[in-house]
C-alpha positions, -999 to 999 in steps of 0.1 A, spaced: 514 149 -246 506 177 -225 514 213 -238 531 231 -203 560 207 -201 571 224 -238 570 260 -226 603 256 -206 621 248 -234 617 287 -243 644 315 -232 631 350 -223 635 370 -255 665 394 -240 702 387 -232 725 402 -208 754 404 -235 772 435 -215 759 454 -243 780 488 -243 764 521 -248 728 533 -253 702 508 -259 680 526 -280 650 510 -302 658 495 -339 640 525 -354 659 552 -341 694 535 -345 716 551 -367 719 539 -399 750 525 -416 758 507 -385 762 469 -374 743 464 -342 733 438 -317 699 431 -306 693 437 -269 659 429 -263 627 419 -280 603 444 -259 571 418 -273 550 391 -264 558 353 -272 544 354 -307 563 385 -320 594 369 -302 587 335 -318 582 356 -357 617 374 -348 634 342 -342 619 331 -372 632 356 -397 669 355 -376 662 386 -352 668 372 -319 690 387 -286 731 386 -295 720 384 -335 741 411 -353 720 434 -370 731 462 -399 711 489 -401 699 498 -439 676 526 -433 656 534 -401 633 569 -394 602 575 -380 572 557 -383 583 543 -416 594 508 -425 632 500 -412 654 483 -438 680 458 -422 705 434 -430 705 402 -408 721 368 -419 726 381 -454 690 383 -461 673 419 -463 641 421 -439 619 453 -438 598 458 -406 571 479 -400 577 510 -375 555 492 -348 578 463 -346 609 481 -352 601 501 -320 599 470 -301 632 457 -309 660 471 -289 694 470 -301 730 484 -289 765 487 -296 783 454 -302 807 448 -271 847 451 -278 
């Protein structure tokens, strides 16, 4: 079986949800808040490891604590996940849409 075939079965790792206000990285969001995920601003291995752990464009997001360049504490699927500032500023995330 050859490998190229496969990679079509892959979305880009952003949506065009009509997101409504700023879209502003997951560490500077404010905190408190319930959020959807814009973008993943990575390559296909951070985007695959997102979709792993549930972080993916149009997943709903709740924002525990976020600052900077310190681990951001969120809520996503019921599970708790902390990520490290690096990857936190390559997540975008927005208001949800009414």
């Amino acid at each position: 079986m050859r490998w190229w075939p496969m990679m079509r079965c892959f979305s880009p790792c952003r949506t065009d949800d009509g997101c409504r206000g700023n879209v502003v990285p997951l560490s500077q969001a404010p905190e408190g808040r319930r959020l959807l995920v814009h973008r993943i601003e990575g390559g296909r291995n951070l985007c695959a490891r997102m979709a792993a752990l549930g972080i993916y464009p149009g997943a709903e997001v709740e924002v525990l604590c976020a600052g900077c360049d310190r681990p951001c504490l969120i809520k996503v699927h019921g599970s708790t996940l902390s990520l490290g500032a690096g990857v936190s500023n390559k997540i975008l995330v927005c208001g949800r849409p009414a």
